[in-house]
N, C-alpha and C positions, 0 to 999 in steps of 0.2 A: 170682201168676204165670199162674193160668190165667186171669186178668181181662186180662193182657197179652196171651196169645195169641189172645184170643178177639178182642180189639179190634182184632189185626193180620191175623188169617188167617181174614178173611171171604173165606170161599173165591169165595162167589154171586157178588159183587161184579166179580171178576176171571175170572172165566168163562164170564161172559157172551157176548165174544169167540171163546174159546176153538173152536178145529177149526171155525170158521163154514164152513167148505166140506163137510162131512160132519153131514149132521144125524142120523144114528145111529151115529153113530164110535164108541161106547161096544160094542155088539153087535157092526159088524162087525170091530172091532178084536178081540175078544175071540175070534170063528172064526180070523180070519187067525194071528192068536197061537199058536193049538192047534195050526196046520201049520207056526209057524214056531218056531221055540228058536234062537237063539244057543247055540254051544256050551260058553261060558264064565258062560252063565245058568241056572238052575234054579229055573222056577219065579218066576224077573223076581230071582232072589237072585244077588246075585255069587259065586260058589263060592269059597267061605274055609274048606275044612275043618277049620285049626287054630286058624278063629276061635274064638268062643263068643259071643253076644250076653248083654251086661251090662248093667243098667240104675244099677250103681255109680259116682257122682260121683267116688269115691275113684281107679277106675282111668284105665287112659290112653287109655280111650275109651269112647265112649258108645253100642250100639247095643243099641236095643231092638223087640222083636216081640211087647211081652207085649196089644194092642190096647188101650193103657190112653194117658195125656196124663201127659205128663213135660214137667219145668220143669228149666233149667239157668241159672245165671247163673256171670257174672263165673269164667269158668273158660276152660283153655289145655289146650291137648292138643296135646302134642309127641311126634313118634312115637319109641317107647322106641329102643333101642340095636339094632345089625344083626341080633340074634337073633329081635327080636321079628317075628313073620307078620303079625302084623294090618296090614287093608289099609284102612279107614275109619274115620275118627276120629272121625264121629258118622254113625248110619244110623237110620232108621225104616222098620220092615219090617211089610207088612202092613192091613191093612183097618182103622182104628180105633187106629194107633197113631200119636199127634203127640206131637212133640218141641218145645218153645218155650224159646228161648235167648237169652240178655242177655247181649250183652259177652264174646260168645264171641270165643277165638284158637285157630287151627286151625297148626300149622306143623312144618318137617321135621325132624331129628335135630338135633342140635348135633354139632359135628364129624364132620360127615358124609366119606367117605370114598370120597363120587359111587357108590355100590351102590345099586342100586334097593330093597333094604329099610332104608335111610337114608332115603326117603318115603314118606310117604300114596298109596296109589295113589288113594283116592277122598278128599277132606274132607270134603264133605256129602253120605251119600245117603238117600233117598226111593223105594223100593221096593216094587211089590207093594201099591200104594193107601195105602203109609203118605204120612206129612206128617213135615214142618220145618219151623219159622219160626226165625229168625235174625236181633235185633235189633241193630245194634252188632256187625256180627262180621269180625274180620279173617283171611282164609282165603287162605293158603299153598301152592302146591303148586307141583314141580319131578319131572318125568316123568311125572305122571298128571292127574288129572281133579280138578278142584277142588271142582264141585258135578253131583253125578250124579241126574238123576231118572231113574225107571224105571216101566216096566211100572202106570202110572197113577199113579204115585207126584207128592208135590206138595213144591215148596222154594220156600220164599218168605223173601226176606231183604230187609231196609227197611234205610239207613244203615249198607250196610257197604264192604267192600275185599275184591276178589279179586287177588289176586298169581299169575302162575303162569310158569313158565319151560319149555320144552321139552313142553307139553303139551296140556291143555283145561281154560277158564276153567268154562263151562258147558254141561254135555252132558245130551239127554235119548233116552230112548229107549222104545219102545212107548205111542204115548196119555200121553206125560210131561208135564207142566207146573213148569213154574220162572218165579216172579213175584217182581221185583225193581222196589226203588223208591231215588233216589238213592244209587246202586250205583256203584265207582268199578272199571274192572276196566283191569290193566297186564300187558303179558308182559316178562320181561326176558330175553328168548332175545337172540341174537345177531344183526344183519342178515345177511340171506345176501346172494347179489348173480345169482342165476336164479330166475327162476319156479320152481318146486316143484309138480307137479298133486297130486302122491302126498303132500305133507308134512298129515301133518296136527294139527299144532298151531292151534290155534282158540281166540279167542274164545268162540264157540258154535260147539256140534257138535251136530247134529240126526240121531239115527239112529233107522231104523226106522217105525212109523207115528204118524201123526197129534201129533206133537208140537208144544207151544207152551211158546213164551218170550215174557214180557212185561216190554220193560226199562222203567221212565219215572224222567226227571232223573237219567240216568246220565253217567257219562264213561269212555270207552273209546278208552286209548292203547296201541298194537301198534307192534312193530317187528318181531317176526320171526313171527308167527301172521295167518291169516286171521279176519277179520272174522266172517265165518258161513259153517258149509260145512256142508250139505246133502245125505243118502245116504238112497238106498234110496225111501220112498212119503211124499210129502205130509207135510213139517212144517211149521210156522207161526211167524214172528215178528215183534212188534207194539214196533217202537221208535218212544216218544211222548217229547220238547221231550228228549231227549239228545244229547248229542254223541262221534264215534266218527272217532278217525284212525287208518287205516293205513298205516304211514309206507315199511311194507320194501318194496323193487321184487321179493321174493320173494314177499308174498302178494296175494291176492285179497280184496276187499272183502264181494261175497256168490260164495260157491263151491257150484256144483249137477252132484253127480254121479250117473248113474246107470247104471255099471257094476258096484257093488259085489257082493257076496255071493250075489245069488238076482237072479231073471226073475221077473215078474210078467207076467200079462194085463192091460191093465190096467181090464179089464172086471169081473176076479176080485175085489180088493179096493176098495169104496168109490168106483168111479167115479173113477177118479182123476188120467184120462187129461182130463176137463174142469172138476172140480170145483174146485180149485188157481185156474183162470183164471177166477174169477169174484170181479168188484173190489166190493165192498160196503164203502159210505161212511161217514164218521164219524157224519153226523147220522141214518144209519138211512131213505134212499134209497132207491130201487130198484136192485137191483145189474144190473150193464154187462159185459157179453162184447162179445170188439172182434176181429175176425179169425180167424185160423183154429184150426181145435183139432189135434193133434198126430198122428203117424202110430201106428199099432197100435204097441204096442211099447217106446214113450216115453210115462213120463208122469210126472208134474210131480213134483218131489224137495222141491221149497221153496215158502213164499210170504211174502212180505215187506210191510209197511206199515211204512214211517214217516210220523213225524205231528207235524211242528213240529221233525224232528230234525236234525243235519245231521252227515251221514254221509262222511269227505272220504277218497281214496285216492288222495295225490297222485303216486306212482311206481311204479302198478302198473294192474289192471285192477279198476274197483268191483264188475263184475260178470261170473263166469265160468261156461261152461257147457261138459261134457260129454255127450255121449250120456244127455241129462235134457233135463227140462225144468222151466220155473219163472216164477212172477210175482213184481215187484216195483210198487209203488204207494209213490208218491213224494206224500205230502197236508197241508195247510194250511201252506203258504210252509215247507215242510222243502227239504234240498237233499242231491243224492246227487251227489258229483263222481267222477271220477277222472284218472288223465292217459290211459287207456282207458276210456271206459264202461262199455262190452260187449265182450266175446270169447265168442262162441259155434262150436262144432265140434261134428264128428260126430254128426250127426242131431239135434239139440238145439232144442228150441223157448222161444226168451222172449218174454215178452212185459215192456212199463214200461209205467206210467199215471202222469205227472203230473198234479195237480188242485190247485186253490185255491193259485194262485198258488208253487207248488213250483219246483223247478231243477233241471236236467239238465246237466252238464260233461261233455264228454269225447267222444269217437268213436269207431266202432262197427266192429268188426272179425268179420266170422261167412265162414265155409266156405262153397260150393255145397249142402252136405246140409243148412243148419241154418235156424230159421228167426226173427225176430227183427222184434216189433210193439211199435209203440209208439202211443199215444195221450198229449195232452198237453190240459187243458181247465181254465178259468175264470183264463187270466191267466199259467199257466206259460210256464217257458222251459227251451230243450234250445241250449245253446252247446254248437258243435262245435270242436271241440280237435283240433291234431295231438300226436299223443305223444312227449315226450322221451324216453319207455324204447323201447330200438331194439330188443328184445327184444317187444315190442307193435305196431311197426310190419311190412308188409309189404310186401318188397323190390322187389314189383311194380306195387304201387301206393299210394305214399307219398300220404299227406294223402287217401286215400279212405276212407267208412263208408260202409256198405251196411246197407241195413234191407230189409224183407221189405215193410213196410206202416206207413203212420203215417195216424191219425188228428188233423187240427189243429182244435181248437174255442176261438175267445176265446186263442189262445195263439200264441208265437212259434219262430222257429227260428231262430239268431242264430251267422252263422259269426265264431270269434273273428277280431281282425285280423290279416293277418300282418306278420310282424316285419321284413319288407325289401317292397320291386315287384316285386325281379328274379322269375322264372319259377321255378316249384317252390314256393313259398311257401305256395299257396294251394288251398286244400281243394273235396272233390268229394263231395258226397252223392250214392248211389245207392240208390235204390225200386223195391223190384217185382221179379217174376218173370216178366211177361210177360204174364201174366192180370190178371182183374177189376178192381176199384177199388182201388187199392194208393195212392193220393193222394187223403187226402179233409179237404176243408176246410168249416169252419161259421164262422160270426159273423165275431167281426175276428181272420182267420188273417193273422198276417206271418211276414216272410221278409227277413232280414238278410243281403246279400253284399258283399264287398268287390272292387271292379273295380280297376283298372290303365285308365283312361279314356285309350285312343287312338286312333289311326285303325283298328284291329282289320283284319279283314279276316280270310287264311289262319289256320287251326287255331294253327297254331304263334307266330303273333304276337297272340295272346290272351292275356291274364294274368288270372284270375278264376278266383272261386271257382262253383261251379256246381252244378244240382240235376239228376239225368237221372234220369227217370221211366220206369219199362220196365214198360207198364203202364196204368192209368185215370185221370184225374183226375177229382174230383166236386169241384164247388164254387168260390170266390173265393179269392185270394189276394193282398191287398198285399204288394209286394216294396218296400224298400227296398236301396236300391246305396249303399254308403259310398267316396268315391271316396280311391283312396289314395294319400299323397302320392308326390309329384312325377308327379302323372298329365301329362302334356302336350296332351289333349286330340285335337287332331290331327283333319283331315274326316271323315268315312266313308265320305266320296263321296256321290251322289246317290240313296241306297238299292237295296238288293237282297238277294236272301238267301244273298249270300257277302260279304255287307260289316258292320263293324259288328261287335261283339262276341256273343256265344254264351254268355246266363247260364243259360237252362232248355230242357231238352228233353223232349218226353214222346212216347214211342213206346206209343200209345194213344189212347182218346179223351177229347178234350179240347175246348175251345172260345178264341177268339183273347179273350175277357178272364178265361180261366181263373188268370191270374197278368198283376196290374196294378202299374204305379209308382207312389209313394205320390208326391200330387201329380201323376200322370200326368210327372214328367218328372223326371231328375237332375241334380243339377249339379255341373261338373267344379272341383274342388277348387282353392280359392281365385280360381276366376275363375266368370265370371256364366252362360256357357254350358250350352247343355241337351243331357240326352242323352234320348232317347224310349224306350221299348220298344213295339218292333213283333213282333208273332206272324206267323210264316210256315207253311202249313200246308194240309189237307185243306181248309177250308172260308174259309179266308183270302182277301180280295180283293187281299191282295197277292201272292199264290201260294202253293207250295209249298214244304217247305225243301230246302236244297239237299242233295245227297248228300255233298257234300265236307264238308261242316262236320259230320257224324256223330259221335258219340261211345260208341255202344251198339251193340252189334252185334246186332241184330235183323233177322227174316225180313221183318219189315214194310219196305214201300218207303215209303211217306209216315209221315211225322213233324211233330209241332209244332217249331218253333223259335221260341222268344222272344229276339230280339236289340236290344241297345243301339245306338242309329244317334242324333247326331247332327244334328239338323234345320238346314234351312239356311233363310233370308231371300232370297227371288228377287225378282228385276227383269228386266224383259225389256230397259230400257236398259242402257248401259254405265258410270253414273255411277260415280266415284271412292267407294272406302270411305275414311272418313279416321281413321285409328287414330294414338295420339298417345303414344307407346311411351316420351316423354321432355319435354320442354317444350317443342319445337317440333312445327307441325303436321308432318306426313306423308302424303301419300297414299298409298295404295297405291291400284291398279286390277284390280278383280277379273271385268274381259271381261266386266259386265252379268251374271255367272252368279248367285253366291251367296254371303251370308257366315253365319257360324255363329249360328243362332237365338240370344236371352238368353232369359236366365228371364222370367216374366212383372214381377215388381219393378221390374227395370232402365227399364223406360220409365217408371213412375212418376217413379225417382231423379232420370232424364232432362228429366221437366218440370217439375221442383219451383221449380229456381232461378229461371228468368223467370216460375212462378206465382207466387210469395214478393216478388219485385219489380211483378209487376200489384198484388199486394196492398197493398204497399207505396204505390204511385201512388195505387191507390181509398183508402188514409189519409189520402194528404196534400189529395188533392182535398177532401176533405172539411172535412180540418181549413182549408183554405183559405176555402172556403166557410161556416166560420163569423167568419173574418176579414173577408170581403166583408159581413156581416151586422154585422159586431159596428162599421164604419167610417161605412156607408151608412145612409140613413133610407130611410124609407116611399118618398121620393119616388124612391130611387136615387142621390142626389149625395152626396159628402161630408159629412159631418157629425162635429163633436168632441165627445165626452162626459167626462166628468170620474169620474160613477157606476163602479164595478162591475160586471161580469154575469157570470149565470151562464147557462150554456145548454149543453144534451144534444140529442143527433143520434143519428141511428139511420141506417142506411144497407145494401145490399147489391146484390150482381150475379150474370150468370151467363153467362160466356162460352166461346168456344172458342177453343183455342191451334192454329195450324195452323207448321209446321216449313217450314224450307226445307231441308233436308236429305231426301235422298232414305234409300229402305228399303235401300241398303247403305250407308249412312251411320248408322243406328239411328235416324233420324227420325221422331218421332213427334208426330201430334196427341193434342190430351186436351180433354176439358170439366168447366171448374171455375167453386164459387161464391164469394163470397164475401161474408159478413154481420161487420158491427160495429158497435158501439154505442160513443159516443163521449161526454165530459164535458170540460167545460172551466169555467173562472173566471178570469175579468178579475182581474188585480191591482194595475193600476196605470196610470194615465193621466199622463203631462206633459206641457201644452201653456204653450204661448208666444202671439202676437197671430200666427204664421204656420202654425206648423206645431201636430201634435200626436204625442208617440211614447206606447204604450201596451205593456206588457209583461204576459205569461201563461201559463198554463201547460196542457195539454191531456191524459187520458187516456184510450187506446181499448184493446178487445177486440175480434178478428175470430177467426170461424173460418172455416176454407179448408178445401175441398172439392174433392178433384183426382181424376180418373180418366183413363186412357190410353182412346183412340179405336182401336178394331179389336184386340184387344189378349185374347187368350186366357186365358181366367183371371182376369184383373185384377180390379181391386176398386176400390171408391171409398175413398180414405184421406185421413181427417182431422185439424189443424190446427189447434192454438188457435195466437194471436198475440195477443203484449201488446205496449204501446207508448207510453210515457213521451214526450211533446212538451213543447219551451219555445218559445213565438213571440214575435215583437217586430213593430211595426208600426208606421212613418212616414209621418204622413199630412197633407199639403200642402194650403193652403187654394186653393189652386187646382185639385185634381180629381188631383195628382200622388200616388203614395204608390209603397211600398216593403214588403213582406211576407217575412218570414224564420223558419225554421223548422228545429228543432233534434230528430231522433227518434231514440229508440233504443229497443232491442226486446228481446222472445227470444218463438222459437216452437220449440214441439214437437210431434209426432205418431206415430203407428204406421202403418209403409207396410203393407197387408193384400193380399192376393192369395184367391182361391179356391182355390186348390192349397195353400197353408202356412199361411192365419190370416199371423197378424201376422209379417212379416219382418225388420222391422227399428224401434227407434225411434232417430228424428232428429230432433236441435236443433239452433239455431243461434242467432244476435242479428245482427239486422238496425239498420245505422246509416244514416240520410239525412239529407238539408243539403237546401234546397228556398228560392231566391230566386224573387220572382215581382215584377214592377215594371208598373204601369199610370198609365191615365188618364181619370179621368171626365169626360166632354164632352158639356155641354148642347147637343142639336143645337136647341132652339128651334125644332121641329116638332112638337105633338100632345103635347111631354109626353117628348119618347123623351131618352135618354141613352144615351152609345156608353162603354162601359169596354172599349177595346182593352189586351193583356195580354202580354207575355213571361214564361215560366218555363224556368230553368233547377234541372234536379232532377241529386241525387248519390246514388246507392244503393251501399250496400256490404253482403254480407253472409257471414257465418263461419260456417261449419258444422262441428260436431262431427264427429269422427271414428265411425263405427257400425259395425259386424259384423253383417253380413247371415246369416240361418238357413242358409241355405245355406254359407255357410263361405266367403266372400268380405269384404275389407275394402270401406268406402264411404268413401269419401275425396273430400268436396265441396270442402274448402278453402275458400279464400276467392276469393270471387266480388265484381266491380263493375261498375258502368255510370253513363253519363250519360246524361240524358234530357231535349229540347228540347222544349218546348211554347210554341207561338204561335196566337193566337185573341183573343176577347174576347165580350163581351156585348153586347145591344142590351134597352136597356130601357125599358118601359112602363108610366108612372103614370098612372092616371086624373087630369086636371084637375079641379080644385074639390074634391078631396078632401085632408085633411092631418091627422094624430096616427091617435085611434081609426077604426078602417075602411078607411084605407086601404089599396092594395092594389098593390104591383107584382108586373107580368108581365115574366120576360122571355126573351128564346132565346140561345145561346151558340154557337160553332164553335171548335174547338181543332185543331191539327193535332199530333203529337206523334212523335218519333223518338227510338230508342234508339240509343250510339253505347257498344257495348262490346268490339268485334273478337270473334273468338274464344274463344271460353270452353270450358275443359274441366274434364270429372271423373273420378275413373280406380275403375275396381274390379281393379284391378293392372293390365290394359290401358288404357287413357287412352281416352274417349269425347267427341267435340265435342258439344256444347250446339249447339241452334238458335237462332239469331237474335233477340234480344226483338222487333225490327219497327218498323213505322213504322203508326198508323193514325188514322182522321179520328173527329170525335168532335161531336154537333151534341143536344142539347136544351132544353127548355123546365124555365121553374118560374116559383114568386113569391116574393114576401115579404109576407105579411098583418099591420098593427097589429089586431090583436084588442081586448087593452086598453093600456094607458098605458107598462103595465112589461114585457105578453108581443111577442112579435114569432113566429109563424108562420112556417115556409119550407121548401118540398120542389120538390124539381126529378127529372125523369125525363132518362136520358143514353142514347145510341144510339151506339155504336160501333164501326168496321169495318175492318180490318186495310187497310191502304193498299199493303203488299207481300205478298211471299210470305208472308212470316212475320211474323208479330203476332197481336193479340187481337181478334175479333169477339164482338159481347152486350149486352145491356143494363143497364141500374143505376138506382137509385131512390135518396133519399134524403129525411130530416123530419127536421125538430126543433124546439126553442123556445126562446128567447132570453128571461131574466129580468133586468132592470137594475135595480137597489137603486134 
């Protein structure tokens, strides 16, 4: 047995922690001691006159003070019948005296008859520098204290169960330690249905000084007790990867009181007025003081770290404070919620620290006297919460928390959503007192609100959640605005600083990109529209803020305001906007003023279709052009083959798209490329003594390269495209022939922006049909040959449905056009030349128009497309016999919009033709 307690109750181990805010706690606890006694203490003993300490297994209890090591096992102690005094069922009293226990059961009378000596006042105590260890032990108690450490005394239980009803789970007092390891502790008291400040059944009770409790892999379920409550100077508690619910709306999660029994200076004992607020790290850091330190008079009751735990108080307050003060650190992705965070009153100082990615639920409720800091860093989050217990709210200011000072580093502030649009919903953070830097942001600080996006304007037709600063701000801040639904959007007029909604204010100094939108812009929920935030202010070039839109009553006259406005698209003409709100067009005329900026995406979205169709044209051109190759010889004319071939093309361009829609129309230009590489193989030639048909089959790859012109933010986004071709070709020994062509496709990409990274990805499958009918004609001049040319082209294309980051639908639908192309070639063979070596030149003119009406796309308001265009198109190339079986041939293309709207640019193309 003593091999067991020796291997459990390494004391070093665990106290290493221990009072880390007092590095001579042991002395001065020891002065403070001598002036102070409890009156129900003697000497740190609980006064039992009719006890008698026994160290017989035989009796009904176990306490000993002989400073010797005592082994218990597999033993129950039930407290005798109502006569019996004894008040502890197992005690260790004294310097040298440990108790080591296996399989212990601790619990109350049988047929009790609810009298207080029908239980245990203590189960386990620890007295006076004695020790306990407690393997395996199930411990019972109803109206008193389940496990007592005292006066230096040490209790450590590994694998057990506290039970307790109307009382205390675990309580220590003077320089106490109690170190628990998968510890399960329950109360079965009754829920009440008020807050309680005075009740004090507990989980953990910390009285007196310098105490610590260490719970790790526990479970801790409450209904009618607090969590941990907190009296008197400086205790400690270190919950590691446990979990702890509070469920009653009567208690409190961590309760810090310090009105109790005696005054302190708090200069007298141990510094204790600062030493409490110093957060030191798991990995052994340098420790961090963050704000202010506390007034004479106050000083700190508790200190709390969790570390991997999650501590939840879903119908009351997690952390409460009176006329004390106290710190909590919240460390390595642990989480402390409540449906109140904090309630602080009557002169009271807290301070929270979340770190490494931890969590904060709930909002914060503190008096004019008190004061209440938080700091949040490497990743955490503090969600604000309105409370359901109406007994935690305040009837003056519903959905507001007030903090004193926050520090944000690497971390966020995330208002939850609320549960309707209408007004009252939506929550109000308040910072500061007035002075110094009371908003201080490092690395990447955000800030999460939820707007009601309309036309805003007057105080009262604002719906939003909001931050007001009374006070400094240091540093950066991404905001994030979640727009919520059924926002309607609405103008905001032409800017000013009564227009426009009202998300932060800081009556302080600040700077106009102290608090930025992530993306520089919002967008209004399920439509494409942006909203901006502008700062109005001391040192603003858009002014000053306005006095009506106030929210803080401060001496100060000038104030920041950052307000959500709405940007608009100006024109100094009157052109028509034409919005398409149904299947027919519509105009509307918007008097040449202005219509609602879109996000930067939308003109992408906007020039995809007729880019996807250019792209389209630059295939079939091409594949064309291996058809002119694959009929013709060296010399240019006609010619029948019977062979095979095979032959690869490479091709690309790089043009501009120019709109005939004006900028309240949403028209926009763009410049885009386009590269592909093409294959093909002859499969089949049938001729007859006139004619000859040949069938085949063709495969390419392009990518597409589009970017919007003038266009803020934008980004170049790119475009694979495949495409599957069958062609047939009839070819007349006369110079006649007939060229036909069968495509189908699928392209996808990511539209990108410099505000969101990637916004959306889009596919679709592109089908074309492409007749082309000519005539080669020997003009019997120098060699030249005229191939004049008619084409008629069909493009259809289907776009997937997509969901834009921004929280809009993209609904391209299906898209078509026809497209006329007349021209022809003029060609140039050297005379005297025929097979290897030879060489044709020659120049081309095409003229080509798209005939598609109207085309639109809707991101729930319907958008016209521009125009595909009409443009002229004029270059040069050859065809070279190299050897017998290769064939040579690249041509350069210059093209230039012939109307408003069409494609200017140029294009290249090679390849080589192999014939079996």
């Amino acid at each position: 047995m003593n091999k067991i307690f020796k291997n459990h109750l390494s004391l070093c181990a665990f106290t290493t922690a221990v009072l880390f805010f007092v590095p001579n706690a042991k002395a001065q606890a020891d002065a403070a001691g001598a002036k102070m006694q409890p009156s129900n203490v003697v000497n740190g003993n609980v006064q039992n006159s009719k006890n008698n300490f026994s160290c017989k297994e035989s009796d009904s209890f176990y306490r000993c003070n002989d400073k010797k090591n005592h082994n218990i096992s597999e033993k129950t102690y039930q407290k005798p019948g109502k006569n019996n005094a004894e008040e502890a069922a197992i005690e260790a009293f004294g310097e040298g005296t440990w108790i080591a226990g296996v399989d212990i059961t601790i619990k109350d009378a049988s047929n009790s008859d609810g009298l207080d000596k029908d239980f245990w006042k203590y189960g386990v105590v620890a007295n006076d520098e004695g020790a306990v260890e407690i393997v395996k032990g199930v411990i019972n108690s109803t109206n008193g204290v389940g496990v007592l450490a005292s006066n230096r005394g040490v209790v450590k239980i590994i694998e057990g169960t506290i039970d307790f009803k109307n009382g205390i789970g675990v309580q220590t007092k003077e320089s106490a330690r109690v170190l628990m390891k998968s510890v399960s502790i329950t109360d079965n008291g009754s829920q009440a249905t008020d807050v309680n400040e005075s009740s004090e059944s507990s989980a953990f009770q910390m009285l007196g000084y310098e105490g610590y409790i260490n719970l790790e892999e526990g479970n801790v379920k409450l209904s009618n007790a607090h969590g941990v409550s907190f009296s008197e100077v400086a205790g400690y508690i270190r919950i590691d990867n446990s979990t702890i619910v509070v469920e009653g709306n009567a208690s409190y999660g961590f309760r810090f009181l310090g009105e109790k029994r005696h005054h302190y200076d708090p200069g007298e004992v141990f510094h204790a007025e600062n030493s409490a607020y110093v957060f030191r790290y798991h990995h052994g850091a340098s420790s961090d003081v963050f704000g202010s330190l506390p007034k004479k008079g106050i000083f700190a009751s508790g200190a709390v770290n969790l570390m991997r735990a999650k501590f939840m108080v879903p119908n009351s307050a997690a952390i409460y404070s009176k006329k004390s003060g106290g710190s909590v650190s919240v460390d390595l992705k642990a989480t402390l919620s409540g449906d109140l965070l904090l309630k602080a009153e009557d002169n009271s100082l807290v301070k929270v620290s979340a770190d490494f990615g931890s969590t904060l639920v709930g909002g914060v409720l503190i008096d004019e006297s008190s004061v209440a800091e938080f700091k949040l860093r490497e990743g955490s989050t503090w969600t604000l919460t309105r409370p359901k217990n109406n007994n935690l709210q305040n009837s003056s200011a519903m959905g507001v928390s007030s903090i004193s000072l926050i520090h944000l580093i690497d971390s966020s502030i995330v208002f939850e959503k609320p549960n309707s649009s209408e007004a009252g919903n939506y929550q109000t953070l308040r910072i500061g007192k007035g002075s110094g830097v009371v908003y201080k942001a490092q690395g990447n600080a955000h800030l999460y609100l939820n707007t009601y996006l309309n036309e805003g304007g007057s105080i009262e037709n604002q719906r939003t959640d909001r931050v007001l600063i009374h006070g400094d701000v240091s540093g950066k801040t991404t905001v994030h605005v979640q727009s919520v639904s059924g926002s309607p959007g609405g103008a905001t007029g032409s800017g000013g600083n009564d227009q426009g909604i009202s998300i932060i204010q800081v009556f302080g100094v600040a700077e106009k990109d102290s608090f930025k939108l992530n993306g520089d812009y919002v967008a209004l929920n399920n439509l494409p529209y942006q909203y901006r935030l502008r700062a109005y202010g001391p040192k603003s070039e858009l002014g000053e803020g306005n006095s009506s839109q106030k929210l803080v009553l401060s001496r100060r006259r000038e104030f920041w305001d950052f307000r959500l406005e709405n940007l608009s698209v100006k024109s100094a003409d009157s052109q028509p906007t034409t919005l398409l709100p149904s299947s027919e067009v519509e105009s509307v005329s918007h008097s040449g003023r202005a219509v609602r900026s879109v996000v930067p995406q939308v003109p992408t979205y906007l020039l995809l279709p007729n880019s996807v169709f250019h792209a389209g044209l630059m295939d079939i051109s091409n594949q064309n052009k291996q058809l002119e190759i694959l009929r013709s010889g060296s010399n240019g004319m006609v010619e029948k083959r019977e062979n095979p071939a095979l032959y690869l093309r490479g091709y690309g361009g790089s043009y501009r798209y120019a709109s005939d829609l004006s900028v309240l129309e949403y028209g926009y230009g763009g410049d885009l490329s386009y590269n592909g590489v093409e294959a093909g193989v002859l499969l089949k030639t049938i001729e007859n003594a006139d004619n000859a048909i040949s069938f085949g089959v063709m495969g390419s790859y392009g990518k597409l390269s589009l970017q919007p012109q003038d266009v803020e933010q934008s980004q170049e986004s790119a475009f694979d495209k495949w495409t599957a071709t069958a062609y047939g070709s009839l070819q007349h020994e006369t110079g006649l022939y007939v060229d036909g062509l069968l495509s189908y496709g699928l392209f996808k990409g990511d539209v990108v922006t410099l505000a969101r990274g990637k916004t959306a990805m889009l596919k679709g499958n592109p089908l074309s049909v492409s007749l082309i009918a000519g005539q080669s004609l020997a003009t019997g001049y120098e060699g030249f040959v005229l191939d004049p040319q008619v084409q008629v082209v069909y493009q259809h294309l289907q776009f997937d449905r997509a969901r834009d980051i921004d929280g809009f639908d993209i609904e391209m639908g299906k898209l078509d056009q026809w497209v006329a192309r007349i021209g022809g070639r003029l060609i140039k063979t050297p005379t005297g030349f025929e097979g290897v070596n030879a060489v044709a030149f020659y120049g081309k003119l095409y003229f080509a128009h798209g005939f598609g009406g109207n085309k639109s796309v809707r991101f729930k308001d319907a958008f016209q497309l521009g125009a595909f265009g009409s443009s002229l198109e004029a270059g040069l190339g050859l065809n070279a016999q190299l050897f017998q079986k290769f064939v040579l041939h690249a041509d350069l293309i210059y093209q230039h919009k012939f109307t408003k709207a069409g494609f200017s640019g140029i294009s290249f193309s090679g390849g080589l033709r192999y014939r079996f």
